[in-house]
C-alpha positions as CSV (number, residue, x, y, z in Angstrom):
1,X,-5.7,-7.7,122.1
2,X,-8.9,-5.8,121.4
3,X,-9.2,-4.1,118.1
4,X,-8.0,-0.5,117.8
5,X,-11.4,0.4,115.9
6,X,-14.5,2.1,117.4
7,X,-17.0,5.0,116.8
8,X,-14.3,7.7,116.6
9,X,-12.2,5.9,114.6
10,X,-14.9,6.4,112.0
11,X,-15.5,10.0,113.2
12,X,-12.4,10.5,112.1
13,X,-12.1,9.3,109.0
14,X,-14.9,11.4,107.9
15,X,-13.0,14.6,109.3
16,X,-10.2,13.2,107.3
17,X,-12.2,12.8,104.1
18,X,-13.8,16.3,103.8
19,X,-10.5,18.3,105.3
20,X,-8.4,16.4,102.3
21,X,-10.8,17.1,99.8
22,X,-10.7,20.7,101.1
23,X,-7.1,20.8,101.3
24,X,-6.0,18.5,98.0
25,X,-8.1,21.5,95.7
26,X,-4.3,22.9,94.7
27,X,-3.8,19.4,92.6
28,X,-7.2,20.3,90.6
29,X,-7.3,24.3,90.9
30,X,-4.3,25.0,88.9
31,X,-5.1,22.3,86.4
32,X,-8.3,24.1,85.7
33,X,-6.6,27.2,85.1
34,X,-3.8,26.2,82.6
35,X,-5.2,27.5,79.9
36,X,-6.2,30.7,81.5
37,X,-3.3,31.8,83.2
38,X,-0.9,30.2,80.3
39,X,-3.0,33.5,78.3
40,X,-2.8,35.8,80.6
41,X,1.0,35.4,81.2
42,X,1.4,34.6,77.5
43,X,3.3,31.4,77.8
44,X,4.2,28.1,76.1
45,X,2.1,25.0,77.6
46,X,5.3,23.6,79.1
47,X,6.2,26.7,81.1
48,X,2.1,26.8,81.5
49,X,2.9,23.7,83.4
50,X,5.1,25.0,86.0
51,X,3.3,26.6,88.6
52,X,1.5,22.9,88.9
53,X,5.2,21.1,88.7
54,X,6.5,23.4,91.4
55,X,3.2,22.8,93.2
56,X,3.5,19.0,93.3
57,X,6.7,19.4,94.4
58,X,5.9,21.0,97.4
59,X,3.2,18.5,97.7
60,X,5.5,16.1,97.9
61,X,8.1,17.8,100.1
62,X,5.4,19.2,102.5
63,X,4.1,15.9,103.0
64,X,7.7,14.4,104.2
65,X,7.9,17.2,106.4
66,X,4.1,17.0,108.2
67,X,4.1,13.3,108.2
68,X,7.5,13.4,110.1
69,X,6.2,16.3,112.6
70,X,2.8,13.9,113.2
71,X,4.8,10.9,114.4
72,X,6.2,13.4,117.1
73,X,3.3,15.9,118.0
74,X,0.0,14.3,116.2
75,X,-1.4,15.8,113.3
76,X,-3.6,18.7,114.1
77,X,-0.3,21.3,114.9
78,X,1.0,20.9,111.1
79,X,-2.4,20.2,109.6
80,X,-3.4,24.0,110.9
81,X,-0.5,25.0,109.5
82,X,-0.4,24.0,106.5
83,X,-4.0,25.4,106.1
84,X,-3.0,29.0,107.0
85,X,0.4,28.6,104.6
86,X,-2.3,27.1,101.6
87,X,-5.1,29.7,102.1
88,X,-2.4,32.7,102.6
89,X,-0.8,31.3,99.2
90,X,-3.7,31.8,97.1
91,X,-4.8,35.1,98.0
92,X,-1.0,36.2,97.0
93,X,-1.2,34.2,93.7
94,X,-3.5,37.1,92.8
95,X,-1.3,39.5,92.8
96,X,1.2,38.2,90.9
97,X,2.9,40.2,87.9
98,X,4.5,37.2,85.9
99,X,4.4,33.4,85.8
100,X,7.7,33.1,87.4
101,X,6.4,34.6,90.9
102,X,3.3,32.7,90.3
103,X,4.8,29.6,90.1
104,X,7.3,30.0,93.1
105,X,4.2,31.2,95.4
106,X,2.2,27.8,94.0
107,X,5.5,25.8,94.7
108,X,6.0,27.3,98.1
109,X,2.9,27.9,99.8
110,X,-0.2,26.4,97.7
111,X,1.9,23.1,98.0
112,X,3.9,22.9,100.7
113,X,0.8,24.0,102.6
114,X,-1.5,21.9,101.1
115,X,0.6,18.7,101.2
116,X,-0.4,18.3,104.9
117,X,-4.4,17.3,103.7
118,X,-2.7,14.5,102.0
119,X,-0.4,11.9,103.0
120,X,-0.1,12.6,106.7
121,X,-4.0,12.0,106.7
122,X,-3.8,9.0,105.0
123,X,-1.2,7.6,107.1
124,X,-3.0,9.5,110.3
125,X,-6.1,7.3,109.3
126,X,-3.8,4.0,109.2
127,X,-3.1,4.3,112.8
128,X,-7.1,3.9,113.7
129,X,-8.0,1.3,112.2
130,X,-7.1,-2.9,112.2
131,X,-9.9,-4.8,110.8
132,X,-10.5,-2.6,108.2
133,X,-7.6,-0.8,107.2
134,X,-7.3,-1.6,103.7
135,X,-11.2,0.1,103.3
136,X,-10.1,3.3,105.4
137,X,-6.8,3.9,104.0
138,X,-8.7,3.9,100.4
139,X,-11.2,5.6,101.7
140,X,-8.8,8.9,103.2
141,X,-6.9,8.7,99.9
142,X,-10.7,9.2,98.1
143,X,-10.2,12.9,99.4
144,X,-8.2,13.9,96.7
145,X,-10.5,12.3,94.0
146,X,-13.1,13.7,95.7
147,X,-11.4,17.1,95.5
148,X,-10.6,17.0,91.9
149,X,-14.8,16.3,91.6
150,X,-15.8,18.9,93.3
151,X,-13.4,21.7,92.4
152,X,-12.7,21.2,88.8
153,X,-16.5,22.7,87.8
154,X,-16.2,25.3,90.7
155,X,-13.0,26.6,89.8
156,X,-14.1,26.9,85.8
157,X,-17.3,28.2,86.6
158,X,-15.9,31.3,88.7
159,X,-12.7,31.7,86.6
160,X,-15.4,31.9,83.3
161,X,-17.0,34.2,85.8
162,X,-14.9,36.4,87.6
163,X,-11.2,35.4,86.3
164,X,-8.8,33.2,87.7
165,X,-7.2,35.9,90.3
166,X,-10.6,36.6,92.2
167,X,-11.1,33.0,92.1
168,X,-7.8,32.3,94.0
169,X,-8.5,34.8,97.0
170,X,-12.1,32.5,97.0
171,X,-10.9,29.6,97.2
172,X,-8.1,30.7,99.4
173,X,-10.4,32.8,102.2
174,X,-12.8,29.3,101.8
175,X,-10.1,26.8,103.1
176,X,-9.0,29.1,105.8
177,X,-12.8,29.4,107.3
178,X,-13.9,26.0,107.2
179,X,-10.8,23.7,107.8
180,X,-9.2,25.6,110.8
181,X,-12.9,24.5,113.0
182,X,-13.1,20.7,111.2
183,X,-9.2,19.8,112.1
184,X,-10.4,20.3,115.8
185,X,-11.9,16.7,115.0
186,X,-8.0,15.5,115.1
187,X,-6.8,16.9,118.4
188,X,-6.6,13.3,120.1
189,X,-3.7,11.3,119.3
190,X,-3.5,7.8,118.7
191,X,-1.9,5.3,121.5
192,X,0.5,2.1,120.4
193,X,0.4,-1.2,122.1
194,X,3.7,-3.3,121.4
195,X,2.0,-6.5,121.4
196,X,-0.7,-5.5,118.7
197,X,0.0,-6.4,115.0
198,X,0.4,-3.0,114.0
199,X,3.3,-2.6,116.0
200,X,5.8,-5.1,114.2
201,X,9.4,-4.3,113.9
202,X,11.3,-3.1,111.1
203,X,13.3,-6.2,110.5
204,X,9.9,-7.8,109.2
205,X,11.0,-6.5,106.1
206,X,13.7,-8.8,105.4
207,X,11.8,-11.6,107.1
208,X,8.1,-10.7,104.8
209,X,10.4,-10.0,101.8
210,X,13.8,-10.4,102.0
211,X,15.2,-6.9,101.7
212,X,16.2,-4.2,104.2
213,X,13.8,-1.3,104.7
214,X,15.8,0.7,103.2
215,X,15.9,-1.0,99.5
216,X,12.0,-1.9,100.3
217,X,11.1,2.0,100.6
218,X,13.4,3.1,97.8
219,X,11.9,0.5,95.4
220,X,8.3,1.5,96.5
221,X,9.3,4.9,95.9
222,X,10.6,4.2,92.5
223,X,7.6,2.3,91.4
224,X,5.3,5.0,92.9
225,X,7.0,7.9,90.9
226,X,6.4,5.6,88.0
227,X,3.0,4.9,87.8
228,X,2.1,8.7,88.2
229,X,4.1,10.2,85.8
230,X,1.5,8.0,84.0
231,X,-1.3,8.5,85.7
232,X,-0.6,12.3,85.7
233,X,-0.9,12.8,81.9
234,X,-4.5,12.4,81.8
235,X,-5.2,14.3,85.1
236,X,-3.2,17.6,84.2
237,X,-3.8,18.0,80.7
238,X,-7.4,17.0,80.5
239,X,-8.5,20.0,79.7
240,X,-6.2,21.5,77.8
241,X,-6.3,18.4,75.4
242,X,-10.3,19.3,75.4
243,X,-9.7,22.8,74.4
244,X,-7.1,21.6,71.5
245,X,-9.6,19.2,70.1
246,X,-12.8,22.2,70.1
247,X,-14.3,21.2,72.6
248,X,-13.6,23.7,75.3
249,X,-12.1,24.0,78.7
250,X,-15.3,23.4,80.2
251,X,-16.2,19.7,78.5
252,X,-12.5,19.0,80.0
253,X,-13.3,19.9,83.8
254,X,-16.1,17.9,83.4
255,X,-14.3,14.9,82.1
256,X,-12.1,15.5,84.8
257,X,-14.8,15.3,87.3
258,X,-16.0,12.5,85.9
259,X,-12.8,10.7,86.0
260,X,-11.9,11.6,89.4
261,X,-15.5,10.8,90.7
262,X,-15.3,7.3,89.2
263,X,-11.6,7.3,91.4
264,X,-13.7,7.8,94.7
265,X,-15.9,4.5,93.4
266,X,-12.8,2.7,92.6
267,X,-11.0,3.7,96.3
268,X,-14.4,1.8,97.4
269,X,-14.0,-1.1,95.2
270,X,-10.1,-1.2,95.9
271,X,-10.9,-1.0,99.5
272,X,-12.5,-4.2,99.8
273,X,-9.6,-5.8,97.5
274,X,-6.7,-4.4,99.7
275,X,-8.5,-6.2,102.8
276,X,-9.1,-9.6,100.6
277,X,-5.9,-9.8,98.8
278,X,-3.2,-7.4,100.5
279,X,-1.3,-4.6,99.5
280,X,1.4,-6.1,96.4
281,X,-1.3,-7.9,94.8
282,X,-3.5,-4.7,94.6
283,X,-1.0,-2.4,93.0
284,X,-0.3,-4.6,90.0
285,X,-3.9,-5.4,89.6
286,X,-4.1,-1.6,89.2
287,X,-1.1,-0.4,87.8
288,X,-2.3,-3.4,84.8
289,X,-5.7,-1.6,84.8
290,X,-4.0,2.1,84.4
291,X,-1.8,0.5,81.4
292,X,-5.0,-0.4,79.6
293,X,-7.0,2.6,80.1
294,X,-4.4,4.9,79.6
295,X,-3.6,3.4,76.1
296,X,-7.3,3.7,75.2
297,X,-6.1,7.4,74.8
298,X,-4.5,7.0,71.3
299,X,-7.4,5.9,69.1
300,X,-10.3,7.3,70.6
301,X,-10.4,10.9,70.7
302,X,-14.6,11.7,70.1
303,X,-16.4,13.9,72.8
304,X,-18.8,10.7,74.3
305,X,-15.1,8.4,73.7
306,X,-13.3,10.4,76.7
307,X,-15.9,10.9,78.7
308,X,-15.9,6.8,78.8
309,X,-12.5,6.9,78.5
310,X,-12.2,9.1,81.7
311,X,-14.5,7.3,83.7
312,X,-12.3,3.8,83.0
313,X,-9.5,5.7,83.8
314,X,-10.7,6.9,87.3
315,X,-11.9,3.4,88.1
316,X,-8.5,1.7,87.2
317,X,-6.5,3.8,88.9
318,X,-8.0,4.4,92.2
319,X,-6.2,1.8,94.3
320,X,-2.8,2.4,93.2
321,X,-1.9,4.9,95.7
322,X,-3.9,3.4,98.6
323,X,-1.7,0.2,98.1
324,X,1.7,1.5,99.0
325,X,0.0,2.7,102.2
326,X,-0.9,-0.4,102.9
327,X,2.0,-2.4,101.8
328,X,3.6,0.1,104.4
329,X,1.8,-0.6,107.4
330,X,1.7,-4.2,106.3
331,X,5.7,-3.9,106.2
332,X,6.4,-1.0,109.0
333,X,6.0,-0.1,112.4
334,X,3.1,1.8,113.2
335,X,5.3,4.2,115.2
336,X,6.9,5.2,111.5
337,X,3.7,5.6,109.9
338,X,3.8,9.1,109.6
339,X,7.0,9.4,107.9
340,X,6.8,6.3,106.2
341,X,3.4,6.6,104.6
342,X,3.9,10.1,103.6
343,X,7.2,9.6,102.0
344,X,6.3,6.7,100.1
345,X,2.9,8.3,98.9
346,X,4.6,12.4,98.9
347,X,7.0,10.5,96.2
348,X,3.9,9.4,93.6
349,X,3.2,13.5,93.7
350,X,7.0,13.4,92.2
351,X,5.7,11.8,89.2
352,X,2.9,13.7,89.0
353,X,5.1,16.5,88.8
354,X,7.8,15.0,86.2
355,X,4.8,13.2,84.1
356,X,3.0,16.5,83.8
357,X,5.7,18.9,82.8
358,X,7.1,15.7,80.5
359,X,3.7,15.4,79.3
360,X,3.6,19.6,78.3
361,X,7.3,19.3,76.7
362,X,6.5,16.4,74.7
363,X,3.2,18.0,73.2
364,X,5.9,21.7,72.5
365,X,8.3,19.2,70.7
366,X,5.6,17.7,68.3
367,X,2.6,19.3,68.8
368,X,0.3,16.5,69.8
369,X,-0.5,14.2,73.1
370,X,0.2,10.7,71.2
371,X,3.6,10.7,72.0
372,X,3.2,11.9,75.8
373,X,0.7,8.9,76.1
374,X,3.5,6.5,74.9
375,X,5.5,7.8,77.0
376,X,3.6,7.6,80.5
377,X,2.5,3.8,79.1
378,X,6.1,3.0,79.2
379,X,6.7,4.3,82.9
380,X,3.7,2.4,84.0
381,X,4.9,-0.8,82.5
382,X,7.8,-0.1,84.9
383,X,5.4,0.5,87.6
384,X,4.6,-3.3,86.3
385,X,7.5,-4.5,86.6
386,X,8.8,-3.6,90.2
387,X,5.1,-4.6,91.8
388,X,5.4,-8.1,90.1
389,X,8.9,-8.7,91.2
390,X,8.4,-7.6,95.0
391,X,5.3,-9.9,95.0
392,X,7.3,-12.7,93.6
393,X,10.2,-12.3,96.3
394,X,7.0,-11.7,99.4
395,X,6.0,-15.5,97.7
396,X,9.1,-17.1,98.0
397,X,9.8,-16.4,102.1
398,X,6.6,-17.0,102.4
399,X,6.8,-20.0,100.9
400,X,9.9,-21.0,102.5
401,X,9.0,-19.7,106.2
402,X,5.8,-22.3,105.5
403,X,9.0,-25.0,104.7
404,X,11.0,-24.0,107.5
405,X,8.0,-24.0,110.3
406,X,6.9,-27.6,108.6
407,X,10.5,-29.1,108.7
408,X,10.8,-27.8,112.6
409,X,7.3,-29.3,113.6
C-alpha cells in the first residue's frame, strides 16, 4: 500500500503545532499568575494551586471527551468548540470575586476548553502520517512546550503591566480571533485502509505483549499519571520557588521558558529516537533522564544552577509524552486513535494535576520544595518501573513469536 504521507499531511501538522501552542496557553497562563492571584485572593500556596489542579483536570477530561467526538465527526467540530468555551472562560475569570469561582471557571471552561488543542491533536496528527510518525507525533506534542515558551514572558510582562484580570480577557479575545480561521486547516478527515499497518486489530495486544487492551491501557495510564506528578513539580512551581529564593517571578517565567524551549528541542531529538527505537524503549530512556534531572533540584539552588538545571530538565523530558502516543498507535487501531491517544495522554495531565497541588501541600506542611522533589522522584521511579516491565514482556513474545515462526519453517 502507498504511504498515507504527502504535502498536506505536513500542512497539517503545522496547523496542528501553532493551534496547540495557542490553545495549551491555560497549562502556562495560570502558572504565571500563582503568585499574583494567590495575593490578590489572599490565599495559602496550596489553595493558590487549585485553579491550575481543577484546570488540568479539565484538561484531562476535555481531552477524553474531544478525542472520542473526533473518531466520530473529525476534529475541527470540537476543536471550534473548545476554542469558544477556552476564550469565553478567561474573559469571565476576570470578573471573579473569590478563588473559589475562579477556580471552578479555570476547571470548567479554561480546561475543558482548552483540552481539545492537546491530545486530540496529537492523536489527529497520528492518523497522517506512516513513515514518520514517531517525528510528527513529537513534533504535535511540541505545541505545548512551545506554549509554555511563548506565554510564560507574555503573561508576566502584561500581568506586571496591567494585572492579571485585563491579562485574561487578552489572552482570552486573542485565542478566539486567530484559532477559529487556522482550525479551517482541519476540515478534511482522514480515510482508513484495512490492509495498511495502521489499521491492526486490537487483539495485537496480547499477541505484541501479552495482555488484553484493557490491562495494556490501564497500565499506560498508570505509568503516565506517574511520571507527571513528577514532571509537574518543576513546571508549576517554577516560579513561585524563584520568588521564594529573591529572585523574582520574572527570573522564574524565564526559567520556565527556557525549560520548556529546550522540551521543543528534545520533542526533535525524541522524534528521531521513537522512529529508531520504538515507543517502550523511548519512555524509559526518558522517564531515566527526568529521574536525574529532576534530582539535580536538591543541591543546586543558585540563579545560573536553575537556569541549567531547567534547560536539562526540558531536554529530558520531552519524549515521555510523545511515547505513549506512539506505543498506542504501535498497539491500537487507527480507527481508536482518537479516544485511545487522548485518554492515555489526557491521563499524564492527571498527574500534573495531583503532582502540583502535592507539590503546594508538601511545601504548606514544611515550608520548603526539598521534600516535594523527593517525592515526585519517587513517582517517576515508578514511572521506571512499569516502562521496563512492559518492555521486558514486548521482548519475550517477541522473542518467542521469532521461536515459534522458526520451529514452523
Amino acid at each position: 500500500m502507498p504511504s498515507i504521507e504527502n504535502s498536506y499531511s505536513w500542512i497539517r501538522l503545522a496547523a496542528s503545532i501553532i493551534l496547540s501552542t495557542l490553545g495549551c496557553v491555560g497549562m502556562w497562563s495560570l502558572v504565571v499568575a500563582l503568585p499574583a492571584v494567590q495575593a490578590d485572593f489572599d490565599a495559602p500556596r496550596a489553595e493558590a494551586t487549585l485553579p491550575y489542579t481543577l484546570a488540568i483536570i479539565g484538561f484531562m477530561i476535555g481531552g477524553i471527551v474531544v478525542g472520542r467526538l473526533a473518531d466520530r465527526f473529525g476534529i475541527l467540530p470540537p476543536l471550534a468548540g473548545g476554542t469558544i468555551l477556552m476564550s469565553l472562560g478567561y474573559v469571565l475569570t476576570a470578573f471573579a470575586p473569590n478563588l473559589s469561582v475562579f477556580a471552578l471557571i479555570c476547571g470548567l471552561t479554561i480546561g475543558l476548553g482548552g483540552a481539545a488543542s492537546f491530545a486530540p491533536l496529537v492523536a489527529d496528527a497520528s492518523l497522517w502520517f506512516d513513515r514518520h510518525r514517531g517525528l510528527a507525533v513529537s513534533l504535535a506534542t511540541a505545541g505545548s512546550s512551545l506554549a509554555g515558551v511563548v506565554w510564560p514572558p507574555v503573561v508576566q510582562h502584561a500581568i506586571a503591566a496591567v494585572g492579571w484580570r485585563q491579562t485574561h480577557v487578552g489572552i482570552g479575545l486573542f485565542c478566539l480571533a486567530t484559532m477559529l480561521p487556522l482550525s479551517l486547516v482541519l476540515l478534511r478527515r482522514p480515510v482508513f485502509h484495512k490492509m495498511t499497518p495502521v489499521a491492526a486489530s486490537s487483539g495485537d495486544t496480547m499477541q505484541a505483549i501479552g495482555l488484553s487492551p484493557g490491562a495494556t491501557q490501564g497500565l499506560l495510564a498508570l505509568a503516565g499519571m506517574c511520571c507527571c506528578v513528577a514532571m509537574s513539580m518543576p513546571q508549576v512551581h517554577l516560579v513561585a520557588y524563584c520568588g521564594d529564593l529573591g529572585y523574582g517571578p520574572a527570573r522564574g517565567a524565564e526559567m520556565l521558558a527556557v525549560m520548556l524551549g529546550f522540551g521543543v528541542a528534545s520533542r526533535l531529538i525524541f522524534g528521531w529516537v521513537l522512529n529508531l527505537i520504538g515507543g517502550l524503549p523511548t519512555l524509559l530512556l526518558g522517564s531515566a533522564m527526568q529521574t536525574l534531572a529532576l534530582a539535580l533540584y536538591l543541591p543546586f539552588d543558585g540563579l545560573v544552577s536553575l537556569y541549567v538545571i531547567s534547560a536539562v530538565f526540558g531536554l529530558a523530558q520531552g519524549g515521555i509524552v510523545p511515547s505513549y502516543a506512539v506505543i498506542i498507535r504501535e498497539l491500537f487501531p487507527a480507527r481508536e486513535a482518537g479516544f485511545r491517544v487522548s485518554l492515555a495522554i489526557s491521563v499524564t495531565l492527571a498527574g500534573m494535576a495531583l503532582g502540583g497541588w502535592m507539590a503546594g501541600a508538601i511545601y504548606d506542611w514544611t515550608g520548603s520544595y526539598a521534600s516535594a522533589l523527593v517525592n515526585g522522584i519517587a513517582w517517576n521511579i515508578v514511572n521506571m518501573a512499569i516502562a521496563a516491565w512492559l518492555l521486558e514482556r514486548q521482548r519475550r513474545h517477541a522473542a518467542g513469536a521469532c521461536a515459534a515462526s522458526a520451529a514452523l519453517s
